[in-house]
TORMIMAR-785431 format. One line per 8 residues: number of its first residue (from 1); their letters; for each residue y, z, x of C-alpha. Coordinates in pm, 1 decimal. Layout:
BEGIN
NUM = a = Y,Z,X ~ ...
***
This chain:
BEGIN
1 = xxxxxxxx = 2539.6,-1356.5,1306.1 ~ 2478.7,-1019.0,1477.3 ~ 2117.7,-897.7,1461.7 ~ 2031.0,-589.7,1577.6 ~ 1977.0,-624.6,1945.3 ~ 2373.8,-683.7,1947.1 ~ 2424.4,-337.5,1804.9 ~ 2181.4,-163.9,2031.3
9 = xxxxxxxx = 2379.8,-292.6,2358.0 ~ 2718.2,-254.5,2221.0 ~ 2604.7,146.1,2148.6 ~ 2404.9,132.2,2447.7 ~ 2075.2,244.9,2323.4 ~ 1757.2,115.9,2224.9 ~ 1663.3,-111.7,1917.2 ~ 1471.7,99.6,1790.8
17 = xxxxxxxx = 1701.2,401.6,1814.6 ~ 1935.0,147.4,1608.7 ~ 1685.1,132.8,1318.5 ~ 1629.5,521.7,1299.8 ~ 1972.0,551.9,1230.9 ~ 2011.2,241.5,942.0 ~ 1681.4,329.0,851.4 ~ 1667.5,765.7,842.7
25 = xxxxxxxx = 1321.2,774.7,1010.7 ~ 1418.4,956.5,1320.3 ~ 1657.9,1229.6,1348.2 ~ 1954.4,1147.5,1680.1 ~ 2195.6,1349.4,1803.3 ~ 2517.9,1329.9,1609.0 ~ 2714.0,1113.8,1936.6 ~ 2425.9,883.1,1936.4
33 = xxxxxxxx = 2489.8,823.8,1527.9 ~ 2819.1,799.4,1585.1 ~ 2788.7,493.3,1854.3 ~ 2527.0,327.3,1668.5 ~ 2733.1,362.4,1336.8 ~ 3074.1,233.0,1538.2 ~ 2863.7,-50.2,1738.8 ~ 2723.9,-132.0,1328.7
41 = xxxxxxxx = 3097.6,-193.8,1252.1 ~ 3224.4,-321.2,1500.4 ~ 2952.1,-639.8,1519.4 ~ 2931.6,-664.2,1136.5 ~ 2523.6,-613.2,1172.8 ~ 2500.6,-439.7,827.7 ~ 2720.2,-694.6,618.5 ~ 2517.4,-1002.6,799.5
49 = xxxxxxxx = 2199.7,-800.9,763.3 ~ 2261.6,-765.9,391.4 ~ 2391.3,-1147.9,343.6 ~ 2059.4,-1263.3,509.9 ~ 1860.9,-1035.2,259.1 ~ 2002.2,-1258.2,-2.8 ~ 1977.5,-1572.0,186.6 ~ 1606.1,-1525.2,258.6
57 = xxxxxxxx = 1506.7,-1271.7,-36.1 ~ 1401.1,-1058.2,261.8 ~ 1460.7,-723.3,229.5 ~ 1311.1,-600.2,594.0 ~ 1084.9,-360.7,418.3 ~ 726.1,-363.1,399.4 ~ 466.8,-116.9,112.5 ~ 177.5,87.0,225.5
65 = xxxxxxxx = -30.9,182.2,-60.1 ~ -325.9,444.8,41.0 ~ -597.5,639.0,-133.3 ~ -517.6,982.0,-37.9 ~ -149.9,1068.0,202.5 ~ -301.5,1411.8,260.4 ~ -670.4,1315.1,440.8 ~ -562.9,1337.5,830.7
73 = xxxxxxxx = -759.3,1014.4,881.1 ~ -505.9,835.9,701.5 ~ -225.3,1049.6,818.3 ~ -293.8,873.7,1153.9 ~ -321.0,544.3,1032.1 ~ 48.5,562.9,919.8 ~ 181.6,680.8,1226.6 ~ 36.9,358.6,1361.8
81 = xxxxxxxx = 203.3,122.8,1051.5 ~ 533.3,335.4,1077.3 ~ 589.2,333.2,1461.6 ~ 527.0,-18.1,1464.0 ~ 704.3,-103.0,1130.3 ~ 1010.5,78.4,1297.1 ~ 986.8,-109.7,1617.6 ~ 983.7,-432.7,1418.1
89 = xxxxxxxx = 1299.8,-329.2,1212.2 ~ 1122.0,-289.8,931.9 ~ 1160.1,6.6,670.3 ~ 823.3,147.4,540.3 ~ 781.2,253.6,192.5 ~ 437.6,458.1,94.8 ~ 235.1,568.6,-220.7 ~ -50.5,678.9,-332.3
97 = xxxxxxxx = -310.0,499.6,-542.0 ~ -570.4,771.4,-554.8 ~ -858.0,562.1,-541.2 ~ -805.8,506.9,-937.8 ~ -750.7,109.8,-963.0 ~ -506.2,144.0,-1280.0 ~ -298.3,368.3,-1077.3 ~ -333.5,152.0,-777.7
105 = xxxxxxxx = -186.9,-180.6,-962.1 ~ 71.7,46.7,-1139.4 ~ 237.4,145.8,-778.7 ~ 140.1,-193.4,-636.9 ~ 328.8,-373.7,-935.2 ~ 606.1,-116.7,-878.0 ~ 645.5,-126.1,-496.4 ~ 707.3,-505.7,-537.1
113 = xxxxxxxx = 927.0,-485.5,-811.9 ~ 1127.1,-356.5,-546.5 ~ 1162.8,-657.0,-341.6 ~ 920.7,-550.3,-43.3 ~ 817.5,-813.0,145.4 ~ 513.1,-708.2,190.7 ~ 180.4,-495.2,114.3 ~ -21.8,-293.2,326.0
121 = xxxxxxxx = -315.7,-160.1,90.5 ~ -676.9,70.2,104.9 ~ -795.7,-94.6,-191.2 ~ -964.9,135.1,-444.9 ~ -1303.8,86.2,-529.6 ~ -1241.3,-197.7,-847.5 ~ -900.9,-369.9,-639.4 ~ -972.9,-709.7,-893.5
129 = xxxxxxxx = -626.5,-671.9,-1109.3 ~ -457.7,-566.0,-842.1 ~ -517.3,-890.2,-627.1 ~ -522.4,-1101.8,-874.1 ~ -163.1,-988.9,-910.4 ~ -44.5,-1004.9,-559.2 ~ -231.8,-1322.3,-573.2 ~ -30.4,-1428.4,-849.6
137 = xxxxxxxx = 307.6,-1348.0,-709.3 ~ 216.0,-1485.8,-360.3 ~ 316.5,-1135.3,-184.7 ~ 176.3,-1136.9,165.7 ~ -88.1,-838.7,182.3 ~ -291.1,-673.1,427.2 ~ -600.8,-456.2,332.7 ~ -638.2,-204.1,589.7
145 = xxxxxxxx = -975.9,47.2,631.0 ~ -1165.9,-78.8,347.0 ~ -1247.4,-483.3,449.3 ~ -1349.5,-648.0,112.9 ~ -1280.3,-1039.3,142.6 ~ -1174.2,-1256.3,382.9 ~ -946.6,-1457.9,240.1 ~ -713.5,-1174.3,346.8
153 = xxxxxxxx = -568.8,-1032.0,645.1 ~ -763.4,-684.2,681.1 ~ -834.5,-449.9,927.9 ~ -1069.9,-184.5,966.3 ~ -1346.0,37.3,1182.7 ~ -1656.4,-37.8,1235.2 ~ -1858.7,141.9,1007.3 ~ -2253.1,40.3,1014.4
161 = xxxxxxxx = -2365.8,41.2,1349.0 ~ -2138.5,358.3,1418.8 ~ -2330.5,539.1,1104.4 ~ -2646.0,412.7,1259.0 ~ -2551.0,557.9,1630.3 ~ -2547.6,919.5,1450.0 ~ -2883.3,883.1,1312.9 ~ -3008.7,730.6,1655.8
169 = xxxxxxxx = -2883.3,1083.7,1813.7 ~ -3059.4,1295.2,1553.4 ~ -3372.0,1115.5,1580.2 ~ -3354.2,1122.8,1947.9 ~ -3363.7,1446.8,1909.3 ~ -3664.7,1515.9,1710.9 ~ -3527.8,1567.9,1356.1 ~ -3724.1,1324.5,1117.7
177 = xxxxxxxx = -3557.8,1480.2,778.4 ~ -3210.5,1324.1,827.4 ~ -2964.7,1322.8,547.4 ~ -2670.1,1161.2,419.0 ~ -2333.2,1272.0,233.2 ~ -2242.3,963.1,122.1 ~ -1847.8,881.9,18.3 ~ -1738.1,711.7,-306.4
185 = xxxxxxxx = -1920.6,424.3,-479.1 ~ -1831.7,111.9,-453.1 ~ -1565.0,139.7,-172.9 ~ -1627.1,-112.8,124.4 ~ -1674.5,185.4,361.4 ~ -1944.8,398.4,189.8 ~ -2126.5,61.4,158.0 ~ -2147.6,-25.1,512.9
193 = xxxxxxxx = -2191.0,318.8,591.1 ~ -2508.9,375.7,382.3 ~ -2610.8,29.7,498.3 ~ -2623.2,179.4,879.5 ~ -2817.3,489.7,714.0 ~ -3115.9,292.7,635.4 ~ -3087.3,63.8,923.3 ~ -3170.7,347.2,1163.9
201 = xxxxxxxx = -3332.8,579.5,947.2 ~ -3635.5,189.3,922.7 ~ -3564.8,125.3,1319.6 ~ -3621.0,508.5,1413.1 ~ -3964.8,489.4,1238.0 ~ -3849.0,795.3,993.1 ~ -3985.6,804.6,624.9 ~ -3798.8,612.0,346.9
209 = xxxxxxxx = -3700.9,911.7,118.6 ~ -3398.8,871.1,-147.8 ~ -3373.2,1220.7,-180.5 ~ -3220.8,1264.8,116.8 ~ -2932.9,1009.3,35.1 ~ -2648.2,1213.5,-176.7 ~ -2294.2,1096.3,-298.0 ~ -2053.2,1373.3,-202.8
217 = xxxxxxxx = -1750.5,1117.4,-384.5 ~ -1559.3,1126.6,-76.9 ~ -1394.0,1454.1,-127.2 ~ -1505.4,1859.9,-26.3 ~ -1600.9,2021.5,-398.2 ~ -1848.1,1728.7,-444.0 ~ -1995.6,1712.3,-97.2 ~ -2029.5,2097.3,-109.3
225 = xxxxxxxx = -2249.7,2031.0,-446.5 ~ -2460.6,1765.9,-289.3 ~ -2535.8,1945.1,-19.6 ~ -2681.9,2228.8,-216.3 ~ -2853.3,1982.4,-426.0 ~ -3024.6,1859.4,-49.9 ~ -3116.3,2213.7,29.5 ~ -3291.5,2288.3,-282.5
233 = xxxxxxxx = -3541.7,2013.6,-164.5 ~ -3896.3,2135.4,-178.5 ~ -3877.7,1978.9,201.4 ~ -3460.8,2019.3,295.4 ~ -3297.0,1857.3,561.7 ~ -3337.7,2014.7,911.2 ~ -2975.1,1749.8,1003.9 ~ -2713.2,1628.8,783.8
241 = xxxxxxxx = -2451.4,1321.2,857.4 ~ -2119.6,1401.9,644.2 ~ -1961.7,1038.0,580.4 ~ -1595.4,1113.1,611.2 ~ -1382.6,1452.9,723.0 ~ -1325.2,1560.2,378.5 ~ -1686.8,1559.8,310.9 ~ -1751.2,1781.8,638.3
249 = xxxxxxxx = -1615.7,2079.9,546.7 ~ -1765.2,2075.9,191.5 ~ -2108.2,2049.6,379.0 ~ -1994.2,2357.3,583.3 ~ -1911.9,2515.2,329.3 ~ -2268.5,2466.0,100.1 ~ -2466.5,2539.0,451.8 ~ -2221.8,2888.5,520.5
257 = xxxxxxxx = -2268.8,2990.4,172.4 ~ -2651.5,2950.1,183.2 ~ -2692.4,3130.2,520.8 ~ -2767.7,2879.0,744.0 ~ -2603.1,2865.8,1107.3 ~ -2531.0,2506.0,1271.3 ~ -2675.0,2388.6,1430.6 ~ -2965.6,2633.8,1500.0
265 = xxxxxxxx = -3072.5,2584.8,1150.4 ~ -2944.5,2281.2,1041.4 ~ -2739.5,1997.0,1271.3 ~ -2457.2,1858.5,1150.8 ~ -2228.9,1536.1,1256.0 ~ -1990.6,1354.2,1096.5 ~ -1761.6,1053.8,1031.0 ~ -1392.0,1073.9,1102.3
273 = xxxxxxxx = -1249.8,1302.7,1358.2 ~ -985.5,1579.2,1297.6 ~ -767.3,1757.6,1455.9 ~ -946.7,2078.6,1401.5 ~ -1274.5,1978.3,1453.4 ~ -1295.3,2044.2,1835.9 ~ -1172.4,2425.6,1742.0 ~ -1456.0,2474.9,1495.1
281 = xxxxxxxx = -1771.4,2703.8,1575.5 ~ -2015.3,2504.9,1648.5 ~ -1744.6,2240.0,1766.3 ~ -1831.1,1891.5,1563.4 ~ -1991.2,1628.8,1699.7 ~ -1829.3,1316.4,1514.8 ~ -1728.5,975.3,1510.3 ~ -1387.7,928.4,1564.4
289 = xxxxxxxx = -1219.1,593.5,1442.8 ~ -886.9,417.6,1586.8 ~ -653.3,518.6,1328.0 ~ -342.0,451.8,1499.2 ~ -456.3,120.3,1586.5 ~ -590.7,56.8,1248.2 ~ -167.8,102.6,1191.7 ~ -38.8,-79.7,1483.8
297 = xxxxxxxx = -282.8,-399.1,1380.2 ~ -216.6,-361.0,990.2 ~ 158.7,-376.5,1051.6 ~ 119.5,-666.6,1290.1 ~ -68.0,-860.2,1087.5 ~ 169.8,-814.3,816.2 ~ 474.5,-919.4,984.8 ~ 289.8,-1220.9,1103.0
305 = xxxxxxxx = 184.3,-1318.3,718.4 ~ 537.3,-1248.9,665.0 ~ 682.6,-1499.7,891.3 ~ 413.9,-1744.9,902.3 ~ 198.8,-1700.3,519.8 ~ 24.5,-2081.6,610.3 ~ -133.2,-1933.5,918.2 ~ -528.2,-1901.5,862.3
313 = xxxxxxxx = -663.6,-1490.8,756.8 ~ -790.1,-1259.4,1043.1 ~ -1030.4,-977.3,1018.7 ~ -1039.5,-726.7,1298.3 ~ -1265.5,-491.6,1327.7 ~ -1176.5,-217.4,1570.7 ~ -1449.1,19.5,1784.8 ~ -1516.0,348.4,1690.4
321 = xxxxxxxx = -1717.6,613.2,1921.7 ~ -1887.5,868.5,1918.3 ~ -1739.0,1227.1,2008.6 ~ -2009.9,1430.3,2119.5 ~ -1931.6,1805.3,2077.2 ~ -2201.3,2112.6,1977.4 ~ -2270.0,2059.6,1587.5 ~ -2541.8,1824.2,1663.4
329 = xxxxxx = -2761.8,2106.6,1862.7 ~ -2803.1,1955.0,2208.3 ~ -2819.0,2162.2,2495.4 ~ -2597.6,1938.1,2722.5 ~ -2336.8,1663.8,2622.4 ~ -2408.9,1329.4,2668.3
***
């Protein structure tokens, strides 16, 4: 039975070229389709390929269900699940859950009513029904960002001690009013990064005060409110920690529209890097996460669950650093 190594040397090109071509996820020049489409026929890969699908109720296609397609953070963590889903063979179907766990089951329910053989999924913040149903219907899934329970595959950054390593910096640098734009409730990732919040804000010596703890929901409009909300404190801020990219700009935005320059009046750092953020003015000083690895480990992960689904659960948690640019107010990098 001709798999698809057999079509890749008969056209003389790469596996993976093979796959863009079945698959439409690359674009290749018309004489490369044409021997990849000849070397197809002439090995019988696509009528084997389609009689194993219904041998082994594999359809060589794998979901990815995410919170929000358009946030650059997970932008990058599909480039890592696509490159290696394409490597693999595998064809990569995505939607969008929008954080809203009704939603989230809906496309879930749909995505393997399509005969994927698998789920990559952000989990929203109330993920119950949707588990329960994968559960149920003993799909292999893979929660990737947001780590909620191990008896899943899931893979994620590290979020408390990086949180914590941005109010170490602060404080190191004499600001005792530190605040926090926290992300949505009751997502795994605001959690752990509140969690680091408080850790550093006790071990740093710096006063307990609620106040300075806002929920900016994860997106700009709200963070942009609770950061007004922080500078209408009888005793504001003098250093702000944004909890995700989105989040960032809407505390830009509040501290531009109130006339306040970072970081000579207020320092600002944040969670997630962007592409953009080096070319701001002040350039921000951020954490920056492995997205693409997030991807690459997801997808592997997935495909393992695939072929194996008695093997024992892994959770990786992958590094995340600190990129140390001006927003922060030092006078040399680190």
């Amino acid at each position: 039975m001709a798999n698809m190594g057999d079509v890749a040397r008969a056209a003389g090109v790469s596996t993976a070229t093979v796959s863009h071509v079945i698959n439409g996820t690359r674009t290749v020049t018309d004489g490369t389709r044409q021997s990849v489409l000849e070397a197809i026929e002439s090995t019988g890969y696509v009528t084997n390929m389609l009689a194993r699908s219904l041998t082994t109720a594999s359809t060589q296609s794998i979901a990815v269900v995410m919170s929000a397609i358009s946030n650059p953070y997970f932008g990058r963590v599909l480039q890592g699940i696509e490159s290696e889903s394409v490597r693999q063979g595998y064809t990569m179907m995505l939607a969008e859950s929008r954080d809203d766990p009704d939603h989230e089951f809906a496309v879930v329910r749909s995505m393997h009513q399509r005969r994927v053989d698998g789920i990559i999924l952000a989990p929203s913040p109330d993920p119950r029904r949707t588990l329960d149903y994968l559960d149920s219907q003993e799909v292999p899934v893979v929660l990737a960002d947001r780590l909620i329970d191990e008896r899943y595959d899931q893979v994620g950054p590290e979020n408390t001690e990086s949180t914590a390593q941005l109010v170490d910096h602060l404080a190191e640098l004499g600001h005792e009013r530190i605040a926090l734009v926290s992300g949505q409730s009751g997502l795994s990732t605001t959690t752990e990064r509140v969690q680091g919040y408080w850790e550093a804000v006790r071990r740093n010596g710096l006063h307990l005060d609620d106040t300075l703890l806002v929920e900016g929901r994860s997106e700009t409009r709200a963070a942009a409110r609770a950061t007004t909300r922080l500078l209408g404190l009888a005793q504001p801020p003098t250093a702000v920690i944004s909890a995700n990219n989105g989040m960032t700009l809407g505390v830009m935005q509040a501290l531009g529209e109130a006339g306040l320059r970072v970081p000579d009046d207020v320092a600002l750092v944040g969670f997630d890097d962007f592409p953009w953020a080096n070319w701001f003015s002040p350039r921000l000083t951020v954490i920056s996460q492995s997205c693409a690895e997030i991807g690459t480990t997801s997808t592997e992960l997935l495909l393992r669950r695939i072929a194996g689904p008695g093997t024992a659960p892994e959770t990786h948690r992958l590094p995340s650093s600190l990129v140390h640019r001006d927003s922060c107010g030092c006078t040399h990098p680190l």
